[in-house]
N, C-alpha and C positions, 0 to 999 in steps of 0.2 A: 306377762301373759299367764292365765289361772293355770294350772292341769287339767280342767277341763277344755280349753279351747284348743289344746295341742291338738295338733294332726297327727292322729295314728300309723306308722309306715313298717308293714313286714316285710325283712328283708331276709328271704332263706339262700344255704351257702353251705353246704359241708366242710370246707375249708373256712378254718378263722382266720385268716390270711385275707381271703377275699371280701369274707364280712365287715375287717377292719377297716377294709379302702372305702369299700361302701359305705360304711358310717363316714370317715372322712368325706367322700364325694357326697354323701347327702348335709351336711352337720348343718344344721338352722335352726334357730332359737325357737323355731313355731311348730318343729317335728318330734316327735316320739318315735324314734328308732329302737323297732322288737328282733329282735335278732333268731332265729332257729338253723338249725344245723341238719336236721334232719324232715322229714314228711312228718312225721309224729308229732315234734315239737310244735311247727306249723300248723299241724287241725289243732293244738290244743289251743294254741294263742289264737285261733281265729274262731274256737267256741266261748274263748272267755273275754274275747273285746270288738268291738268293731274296727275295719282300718280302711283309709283311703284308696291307698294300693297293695300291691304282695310285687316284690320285685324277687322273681324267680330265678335261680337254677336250676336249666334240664335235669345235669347229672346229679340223683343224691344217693347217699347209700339206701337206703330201704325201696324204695320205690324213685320210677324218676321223675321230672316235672311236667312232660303231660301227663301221666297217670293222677299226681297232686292236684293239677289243676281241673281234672273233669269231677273228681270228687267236688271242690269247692265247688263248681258250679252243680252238681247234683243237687246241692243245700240251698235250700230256700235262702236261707237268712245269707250264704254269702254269694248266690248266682251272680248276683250283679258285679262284685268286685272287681277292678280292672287289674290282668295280671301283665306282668314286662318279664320276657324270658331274656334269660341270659345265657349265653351260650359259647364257649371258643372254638367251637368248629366252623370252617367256612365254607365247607357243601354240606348244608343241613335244606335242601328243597324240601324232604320228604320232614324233617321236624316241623320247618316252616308251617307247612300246610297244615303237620298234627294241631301245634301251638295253634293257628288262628282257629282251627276246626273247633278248640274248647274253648273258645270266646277271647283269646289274649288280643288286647291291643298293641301290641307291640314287640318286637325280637329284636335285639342286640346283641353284637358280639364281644366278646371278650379280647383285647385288653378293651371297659367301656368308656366309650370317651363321655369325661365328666361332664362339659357341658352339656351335651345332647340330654344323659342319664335326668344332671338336674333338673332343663329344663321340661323333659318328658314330665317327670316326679309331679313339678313346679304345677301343673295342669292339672294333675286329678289331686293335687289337695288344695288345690282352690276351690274346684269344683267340689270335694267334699266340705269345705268349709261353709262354701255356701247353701250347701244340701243342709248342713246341720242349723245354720243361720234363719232357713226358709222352716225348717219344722219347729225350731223354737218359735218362729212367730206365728205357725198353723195351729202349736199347742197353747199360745196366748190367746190368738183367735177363739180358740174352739171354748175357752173358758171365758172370753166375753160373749160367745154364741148362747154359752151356759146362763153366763150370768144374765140374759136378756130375754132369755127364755122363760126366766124366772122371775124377771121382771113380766113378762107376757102374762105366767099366770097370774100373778096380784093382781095386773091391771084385769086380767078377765076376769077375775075374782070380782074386783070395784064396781067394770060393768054389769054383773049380776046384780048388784048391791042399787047401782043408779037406773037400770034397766024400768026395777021396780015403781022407784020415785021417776024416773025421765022416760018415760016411751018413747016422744017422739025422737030422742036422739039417735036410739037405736040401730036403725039403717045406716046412718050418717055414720057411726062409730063401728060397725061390723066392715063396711065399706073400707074404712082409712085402714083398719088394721087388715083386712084382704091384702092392700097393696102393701103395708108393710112388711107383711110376712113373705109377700113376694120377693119384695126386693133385699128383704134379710139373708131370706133362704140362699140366696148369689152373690151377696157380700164378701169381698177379699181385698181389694186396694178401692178402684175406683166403680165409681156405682152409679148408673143412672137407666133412667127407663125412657123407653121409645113408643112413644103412645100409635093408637093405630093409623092416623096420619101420615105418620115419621118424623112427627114432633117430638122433642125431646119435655116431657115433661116434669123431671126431674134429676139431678144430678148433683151425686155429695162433693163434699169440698175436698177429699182426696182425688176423684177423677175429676174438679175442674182444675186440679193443682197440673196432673199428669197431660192433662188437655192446655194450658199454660192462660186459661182462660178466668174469669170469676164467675161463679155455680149462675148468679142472675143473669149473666149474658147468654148464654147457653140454653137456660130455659125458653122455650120457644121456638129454638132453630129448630130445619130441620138435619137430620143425623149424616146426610149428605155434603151440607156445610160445615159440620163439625171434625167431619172423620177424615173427607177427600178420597178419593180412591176407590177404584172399583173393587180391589179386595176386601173392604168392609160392606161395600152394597152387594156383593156377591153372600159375603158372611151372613148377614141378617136376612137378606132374603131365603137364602135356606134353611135358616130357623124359622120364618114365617110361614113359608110350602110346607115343611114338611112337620111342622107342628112338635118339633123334638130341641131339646139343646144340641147345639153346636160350639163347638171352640174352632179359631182360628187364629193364624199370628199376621200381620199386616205391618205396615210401615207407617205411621201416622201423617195427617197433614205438615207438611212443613220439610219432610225426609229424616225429621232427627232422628228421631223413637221410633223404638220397636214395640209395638203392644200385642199382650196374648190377648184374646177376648174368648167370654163365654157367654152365650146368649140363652135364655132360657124364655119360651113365646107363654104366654098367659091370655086370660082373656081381657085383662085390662091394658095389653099389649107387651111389649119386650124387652125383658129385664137383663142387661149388659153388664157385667162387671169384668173390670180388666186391670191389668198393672205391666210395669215396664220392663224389659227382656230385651232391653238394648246391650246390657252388659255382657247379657250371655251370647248373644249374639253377635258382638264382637268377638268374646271367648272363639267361638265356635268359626268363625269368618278368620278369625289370628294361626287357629288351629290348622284351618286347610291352608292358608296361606303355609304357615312352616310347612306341610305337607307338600306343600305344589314347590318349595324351595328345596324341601330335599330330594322328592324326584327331580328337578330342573338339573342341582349339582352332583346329580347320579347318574343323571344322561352327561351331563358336560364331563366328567371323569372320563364315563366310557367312551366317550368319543374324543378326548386327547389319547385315551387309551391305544384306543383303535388308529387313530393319525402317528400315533408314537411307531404303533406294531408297524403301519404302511410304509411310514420315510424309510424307518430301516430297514425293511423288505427294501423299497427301490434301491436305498444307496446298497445293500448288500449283491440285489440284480446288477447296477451298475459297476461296484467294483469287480465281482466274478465275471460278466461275460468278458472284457477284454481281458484280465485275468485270464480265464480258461483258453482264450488265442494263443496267450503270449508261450502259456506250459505248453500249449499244444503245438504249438510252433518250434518250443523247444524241442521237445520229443521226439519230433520229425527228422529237424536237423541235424538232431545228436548220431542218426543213423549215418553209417558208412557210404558210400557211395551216392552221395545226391546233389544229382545234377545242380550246375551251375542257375538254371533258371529257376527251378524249386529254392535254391537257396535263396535267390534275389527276392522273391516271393516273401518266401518267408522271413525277413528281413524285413519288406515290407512292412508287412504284418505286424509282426512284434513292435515296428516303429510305429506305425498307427494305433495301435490299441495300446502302447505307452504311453502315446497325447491323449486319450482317450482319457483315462486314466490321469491323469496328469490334470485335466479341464475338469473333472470331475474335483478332485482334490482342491483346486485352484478356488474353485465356487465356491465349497462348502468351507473354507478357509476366508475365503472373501469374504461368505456371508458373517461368520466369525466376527471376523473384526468391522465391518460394518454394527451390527448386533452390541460389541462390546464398545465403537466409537475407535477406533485404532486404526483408521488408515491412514497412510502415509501418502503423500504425492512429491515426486519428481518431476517437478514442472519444466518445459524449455517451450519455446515459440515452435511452432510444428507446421506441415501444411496438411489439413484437412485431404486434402485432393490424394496425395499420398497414401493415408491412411489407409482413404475406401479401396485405393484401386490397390492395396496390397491385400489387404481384406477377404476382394472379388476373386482375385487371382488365386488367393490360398483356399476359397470355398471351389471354387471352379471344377477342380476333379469331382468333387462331393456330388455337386449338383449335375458334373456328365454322366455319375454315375446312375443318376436317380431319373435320367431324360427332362433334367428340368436347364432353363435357360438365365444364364444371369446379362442382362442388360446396364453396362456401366455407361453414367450420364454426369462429366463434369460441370464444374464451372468452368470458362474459359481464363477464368484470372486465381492467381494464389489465394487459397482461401486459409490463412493462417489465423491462427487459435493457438492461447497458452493451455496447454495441457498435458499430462501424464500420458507419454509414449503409449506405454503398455497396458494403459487402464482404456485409455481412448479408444486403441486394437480390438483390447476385449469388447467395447459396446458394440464397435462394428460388425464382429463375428459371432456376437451372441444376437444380434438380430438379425443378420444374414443367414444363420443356420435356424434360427426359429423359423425364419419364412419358408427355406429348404424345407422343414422339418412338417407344414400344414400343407405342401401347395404338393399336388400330386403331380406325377408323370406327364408330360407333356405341357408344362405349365412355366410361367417364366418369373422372374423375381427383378425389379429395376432397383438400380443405385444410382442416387444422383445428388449433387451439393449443390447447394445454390446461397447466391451469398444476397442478404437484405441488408437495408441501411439501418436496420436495428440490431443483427447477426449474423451468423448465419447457422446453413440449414442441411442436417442430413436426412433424407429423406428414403427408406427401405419400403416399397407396394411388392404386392405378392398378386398372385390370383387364383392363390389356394381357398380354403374351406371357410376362411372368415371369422367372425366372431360375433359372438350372440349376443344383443344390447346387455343383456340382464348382468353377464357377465363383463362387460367393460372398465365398471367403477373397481370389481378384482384381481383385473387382468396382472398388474404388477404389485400384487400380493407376494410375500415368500409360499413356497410349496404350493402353488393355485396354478389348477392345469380344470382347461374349462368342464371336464367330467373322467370318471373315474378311469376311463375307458382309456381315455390318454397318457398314462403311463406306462399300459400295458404296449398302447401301440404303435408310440413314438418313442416312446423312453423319456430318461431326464429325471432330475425333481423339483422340475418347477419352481429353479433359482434364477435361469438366462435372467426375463425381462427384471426381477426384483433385485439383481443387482447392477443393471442397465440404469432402471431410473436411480438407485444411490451415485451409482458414478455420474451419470450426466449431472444428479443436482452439485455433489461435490465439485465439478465443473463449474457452477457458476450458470449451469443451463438447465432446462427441463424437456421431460417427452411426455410423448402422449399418443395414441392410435384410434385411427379411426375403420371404422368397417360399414358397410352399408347393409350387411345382416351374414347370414351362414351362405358358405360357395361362391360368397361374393369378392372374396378378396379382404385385404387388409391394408393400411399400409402407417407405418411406425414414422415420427418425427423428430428426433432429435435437432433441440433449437441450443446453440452455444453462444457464448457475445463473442466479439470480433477481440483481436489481439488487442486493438487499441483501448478495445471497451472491456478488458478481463478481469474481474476484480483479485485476481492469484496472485500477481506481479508484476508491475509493472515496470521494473529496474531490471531483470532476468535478463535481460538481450545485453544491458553494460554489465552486467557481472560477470554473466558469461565470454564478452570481449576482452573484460579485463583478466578475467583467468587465465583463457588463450592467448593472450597477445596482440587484440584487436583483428580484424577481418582479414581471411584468406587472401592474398592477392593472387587474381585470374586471370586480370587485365590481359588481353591480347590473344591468350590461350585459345588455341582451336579447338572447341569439343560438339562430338557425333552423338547424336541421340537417338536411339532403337527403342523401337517398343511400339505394337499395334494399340496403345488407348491414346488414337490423335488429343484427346483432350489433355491426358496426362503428359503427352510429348510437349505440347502449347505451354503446359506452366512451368516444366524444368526448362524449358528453352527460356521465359520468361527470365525464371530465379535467374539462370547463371547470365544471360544478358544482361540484367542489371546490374551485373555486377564486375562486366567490361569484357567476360567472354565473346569470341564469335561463333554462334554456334548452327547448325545441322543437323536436319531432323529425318530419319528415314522411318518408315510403319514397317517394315519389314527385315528378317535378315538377308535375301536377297537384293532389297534396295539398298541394304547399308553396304553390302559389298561391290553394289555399283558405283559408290560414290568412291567407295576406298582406293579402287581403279582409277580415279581420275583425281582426287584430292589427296591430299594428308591430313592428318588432325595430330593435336598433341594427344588427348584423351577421350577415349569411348566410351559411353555410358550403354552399357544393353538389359533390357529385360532378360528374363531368362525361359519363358513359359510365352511360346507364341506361334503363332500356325504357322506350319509349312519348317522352316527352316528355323528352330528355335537359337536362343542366345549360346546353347553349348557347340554347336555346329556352326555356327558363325563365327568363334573365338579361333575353333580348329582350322578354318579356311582362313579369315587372315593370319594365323600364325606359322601356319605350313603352306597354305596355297599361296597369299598374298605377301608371304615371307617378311611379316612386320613384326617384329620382337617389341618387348617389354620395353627395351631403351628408347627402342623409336617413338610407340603409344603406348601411354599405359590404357589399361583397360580393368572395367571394376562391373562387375553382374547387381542387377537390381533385381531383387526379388520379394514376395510378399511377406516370407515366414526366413531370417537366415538361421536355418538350422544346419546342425556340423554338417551332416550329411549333404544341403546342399552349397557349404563353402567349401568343402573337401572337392566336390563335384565340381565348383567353379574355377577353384587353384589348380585342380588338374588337369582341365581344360585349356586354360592359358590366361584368367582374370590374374589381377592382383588383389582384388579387393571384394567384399561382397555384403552391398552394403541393405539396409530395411526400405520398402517401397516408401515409408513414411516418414524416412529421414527430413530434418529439418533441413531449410535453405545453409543454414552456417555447415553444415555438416556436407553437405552436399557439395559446396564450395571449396572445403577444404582438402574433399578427396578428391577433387578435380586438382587441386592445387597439389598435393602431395606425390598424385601419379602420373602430372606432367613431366617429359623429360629434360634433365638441369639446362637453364640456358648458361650459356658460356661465363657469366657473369658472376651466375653464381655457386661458388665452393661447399658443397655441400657436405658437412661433417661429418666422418664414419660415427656410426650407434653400437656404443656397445652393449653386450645381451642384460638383461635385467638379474638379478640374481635372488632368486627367492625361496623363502623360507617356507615349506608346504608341512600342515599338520593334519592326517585323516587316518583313524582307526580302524576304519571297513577296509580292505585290502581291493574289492573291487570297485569301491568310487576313488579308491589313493591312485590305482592304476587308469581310474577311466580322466579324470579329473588331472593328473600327473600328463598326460597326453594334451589335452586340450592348452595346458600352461605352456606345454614346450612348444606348442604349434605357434604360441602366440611369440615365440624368441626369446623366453624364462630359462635361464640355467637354474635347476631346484636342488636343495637337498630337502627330501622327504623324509618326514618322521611321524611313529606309529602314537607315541605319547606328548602328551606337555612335556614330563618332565625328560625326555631324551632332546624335545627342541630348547630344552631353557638350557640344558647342556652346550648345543649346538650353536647357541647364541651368542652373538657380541654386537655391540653399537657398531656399528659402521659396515659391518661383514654382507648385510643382505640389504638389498633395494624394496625387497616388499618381504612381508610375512602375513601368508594365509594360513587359517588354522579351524578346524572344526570345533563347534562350540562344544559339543556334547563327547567328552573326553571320559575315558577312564580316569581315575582317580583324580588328578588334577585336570580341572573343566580348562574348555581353551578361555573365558573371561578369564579368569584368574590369569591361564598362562599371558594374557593381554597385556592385565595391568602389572604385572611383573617388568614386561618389555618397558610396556611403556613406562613403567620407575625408573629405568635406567635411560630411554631414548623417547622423552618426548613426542618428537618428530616422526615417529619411525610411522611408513605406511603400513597399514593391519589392516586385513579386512577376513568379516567371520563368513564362517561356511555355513548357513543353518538350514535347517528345514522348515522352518517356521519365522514370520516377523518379528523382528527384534523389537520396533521400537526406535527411541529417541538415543543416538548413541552420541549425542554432542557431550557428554559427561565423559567419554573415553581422548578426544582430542578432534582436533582439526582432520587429519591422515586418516581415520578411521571408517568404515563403509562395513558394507554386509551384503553377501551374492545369496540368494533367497536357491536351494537347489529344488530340482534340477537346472544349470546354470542357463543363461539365455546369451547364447556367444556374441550378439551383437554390445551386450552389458558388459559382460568380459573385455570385450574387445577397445571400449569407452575406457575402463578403470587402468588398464595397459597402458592407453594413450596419457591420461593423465598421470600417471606416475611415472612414465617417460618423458613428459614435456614439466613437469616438476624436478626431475635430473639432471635438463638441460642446462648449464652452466648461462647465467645472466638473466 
């Protein structure tokens, strides 16, 4: 490329520092980068050259960049020049407006990003290139206009000369040249005239080239055929009204071409010359498009901006309000003298807005590993029926509190499904507190299962506020709550229903809701395939026989069933009938204490949450009024949520046991089995305590966590470190060893596989606060309690590592 073709580009800087990047970010073989430093330098170099653009610094030392740039625009010769300010401040509103006030196209900050810079640059020396490309050939032009002109005079010279000798040609020859100089005088690409008809009477072979036609086809039509479109019939008509030239741009026949036209009317009619401005007109069409991309990705920033600000607004409301209970609670307490009932209260309290807290964490953890693809499933056969009705029962206070009504609707037969305990809980109670959470005061919520020959089916209707078609296809979005309004006034972040449907599909099932529009209700379907049909497992029921030792034997065993959900009474009566039980159903605990009067039973199953005379008031009347001990019946509380507080509740009452509404039938079986009392037969072998190895650094979950072990029949020695338990350690000395992962110096992994270098076998299971993962890499014995601990989980790992000590 010559030095003349180069693209002239001033780039001013006070700092050579900044200059140099900018040379680097511009560097191209087709630019002329002029460098100045200051204001002064800048007028000189743009008195003594022309340039494409001036890419500007506000700050210079003499003057700053808008003072710079109104001067250049003051000048004639450089008004036009497009200037690009540069800037690293990032509240300049009030420069903003100076900069475009003096004509700048554009503001950028500092650091600048290269590509934007380049491609800005890239535009205005195209368009100068082609600015200088069109006046070179206006300057070609205007010397063949010369040159013709000059031809004009010879020839009119000639005709004086033939005039003499040829009269009569005369008119004939004044005539042709009239129109010539018509159509000369308008000459630039393509040329033809529009006689007064609107017949084209003549056209050069550059516009029939741009018309993609050949010049003798064209001759004749008329200009309506040629052009199409009412932008050229509008054009020429107002060169013809108003008797003046006109220019206009239009779209040619066909949609390819862009044509400029300029029309100038005569009295031999109207002379058209025009040429193509497709290019630029894409330039120009490319250009808003990048404009309308970077507004587009400058609204999208600020509104992840703003969805960023919102989630952590909600999750920061959601963890402070039950936060603020708990201190508040505390604070109360910590006073002297308060009463027994304000205590129980606030106890209360602080336990609720710890789950609170706790479901919150659980979500936003869930969604975590959903998100990253990490969840885990502990699958076992389950009964669906269980689930819900422990579900209803744990929402129940929620909903007496709110004046709403929960309606529970079984199936009449076991509705079994392989699925995750605790994941399957969660769907239940994140759709039964979503309905809570729409369906106002005096409103009711049904739960019902129903089993088809293709699955079966949980089914949650409400007859709350409903949902708006528009928003259905978002409904189980993450963070989508049907308007803003909605987290002010129910709370949440709009995770329930989007990790409802991950879990249901990971299930092997899918949901879906329907509404008949707003106020009208809702209601939520979760569809699962049947145990038989589960694609999870379908060997898990002999694995799990083989681990335990094959099926609880119940054969013969009397056992009482309490609990007002007749439906739920109908399938545990089912399960353990099946399974050679005889059993007895009472819906009440006064009914069960009628029968108790006149029957015996080896084992009682009771609800614990039921009108009138609940399951703790019933244990106390047969154990004291009815004078039936543990040796005679044993007795085990069924409840929806077994948290410490209600096993402690239940053990001190007079249960043995206390077991999840959604216990599986084997499980079910086996505590009826365990807490029958011994038939003569058979010699039952004393258990000795488990002896285990405990590792926590926080002093208040060593002593919260220390408690719950011993409840379970653990002898511990507790230690603060790894390295004081790897002391403490020998092959053979401890039954289990728990240890917290997150250790001072030496981590509990590490302390793991130390143990296990020495003792393969050895049970370990880690304490974490977060999912582990795949820990088949650590051994067979190995597990992980996810805190805060879930004592019915606890209570499983106990069983198993007691029935793995059993001798045979």
């Amino acid at each position: 490329m010559s030095p003349a073709e180069l693209t002239n580009i001033l780039i001013v800087d006070d700092e050579p520092a900044n200059l140099l990047v900018l040379e680097t970010v511009l560097n191209d073989p087709g630019y002329r980068l002029v460098r100045a430093q200051s204001a002064d330098q800048a007028l000189l170099a743009l008195m003594a050259q022309e340039f494409a653009v001036l890419v500007l610094d506000i700050q210079l030392p003499d003057m700053n960049g808008i003072e710079l740039a109104q001067m250049i625009k003051q000048r004639k010769k450089t008004a036009h020049l497009p200037i690009i300010f540069l800037t690293a401040y990032f509240d300049e509103d009030q420069h903003r407006l100076q900069g475009y006030g003096t004509g700048a196209v554009d503001y950028l900050h500092k650091p600048v990003n290269a590509d934007v810079l380049r491609s800005k640059v890239a535009v205005f020396a195209e368009l100068d290139r082609k600015t200088r490309a069109l006046q070179r050939a206006n300057l070609a032009l205007r010397a063949e206009v010369e040159e013709r002109s000059r031809a004009e005079e010879r020839l009119r010279e000639l005709n004086e000369t033939l005039e003499r000798r040829v009269v009569e040609r005369t008119e004939a020859l004044v005539k042709a040249d009239r129109r010539l100089q018509a159509m000369m005088s308008s000459i630039t690409d393509g040329l033809l005239l529009v006689e007064r008809d609107g017949r084209i009477g003549y056209v050069n072979e550059q516009g029939a080239r741009l018309l993609g036609r050949r010049a003798d086809e064209l001759t004749g039509l008329r200009s309506a055929e040629v052009f199409g479109g009412s932008e050229f019939a509008a054009g020429f008509g107002r060169a013809w009204s108003g008797g003046q030239a006109v220019s206009f741009e239009a779209r040619a026949a066909g949609g390819e071409r862009w044509l400029q036209c300029h029309c100038h009317p005569s009295q031999d009619g109207l002379s058209v010359y025009f040429h193509d401005i497709t290019d630029r007109r894409e330039l120009q069409l490319h250009r808003e498009q990048l404009l309308a991309a970077e507004q587009a990705a400058r609204g999208a920033a600020d509104h992840a901006a703003r969805a960023k600000e919102e989630l952590l607004a909600a999750i920061s409301h959601e963890l402070r309000t039950p936060l603020a209970a708990i201190v508040g609670w505390v604070n109360v307490l910590s006073h002297p003298g308060v009463a027994p009932s304000m205590l129980q209260r606030g106890m209360q309290a602080i336990a609720r807005n710890a789950q609170a807290q706790s479901v919150l964490v659980d979500d936003l953890l869930e969604m975590s590993r959903i998100v990253a693809g990490k969840q885990l499933m502990n699958v076992s056969r389950l009964d669906l029926n269980g689930i819900v009705a422990g579900a209803a029962d744990n929402a129940r206070p929620i909903a007496e509190s709110r004046q709403l009504g929960i309606v529970v609707q079984l199936a009449p037969q076991p509705v079994e499904v392989y699925a995750d305990e605790g994941r399957l809980t969660q769907v239940a109670m994140n759709l039964l507190t979503n309905a809570m959470k729409f369906t106002p005061a005096g409103g009711r919520v049904i739960v019902e299962t129903v089993v088809e020959p293709q699955g079966v089916e949980l089914r949650i209707s409400d007859t709350g506020q409903g949902i708006a078609a528009e928003f259905l296809p978002r409904l189980f979005d993450r963070f989508s709550q049907a308007d803003g309004a909605a987290t002010s006034v129910h709370g949440g972040l709009g995770l329930g229903l989007s990790i409802v449907k991950n879990l249901v599909e990971l299930h092997g099932g899918r949901v879906s809701a329907h509404s008949d529009g707003l106020n009208r209700g809702a209601t939520f379907t979760v569809r699962l395939p049947r145990a038989a049909q589960s694609p999870l497992a379908a060997s898990l029921d002999d694995a799990a026989a083989q681990a335990t030792g094959g099926e609880p034997g119940i054969a013969g065993l009397r056992v009482l069933l309490v609990d007002d959900h007749r439906d739920l009474l109908e399938v545990h009566a089912r399960l353990l009938t099946e399974r050679g039980a005889e059993v007895v159903s009472a819906e009440s605990g006064e009914a069960a204490l009628a029968v108790l009067r006149e029957q015996r039973f080896d084992v009682m199953l009771s609800d614990l949450g039921m009108p009138g005379m609940g399951g703790y008031e019933l244990i106390q009347q047969v154990r004291s009024g009815l004078q039936i001990g543990a040796d005679e019946m044993g007795a085990a509380a069924v409840t929806a949520y077994v948290r410490e507080a209600d096993r402690e509740a239940a053990l001190k009452a007079g249960f043995q046991r206390c077991l999840h509404k959604g216990a599986s039938p084997r499980l079910l079986a086996r505590t009826v089995a365990e807490l029958a009392p011994p038939r003569p037969s058979v010699q039952p072998e004393p258990q000795s305590p488990l002896r285990a190895l405990f590792v926590e650094d926080n002093m208040d979950l060593r002593e919260q966590i220390a408690w719950l072990l011993e409840e379970q029949g653990l002898t511990l020695t507790t230690c603060e470190t790894a390295e004081a338990a790897l002391a403490a350690y020998a092959p053979g000395r401890f039954d289990l060893v728990i240890t917290d992962v997150s250790l001072p110096a030496m981590s509990g992994v590490e302390l793991a596989r130390a143990i296990l270098a020495q003792a393969p076998d050895e049970w370990l299971v880690f304490s974490s606060g977060y999912v582990m993962g795949d820990l088949a890499g650590f051994g067979c014995n190995v597990r992980a309690l996810l805190k805060p601990f879930e004592l019915s989980t606890l209570e499983r790992l106990v069983e198993d590592v007691r029935a793995a000590r059993r001798p045979g």
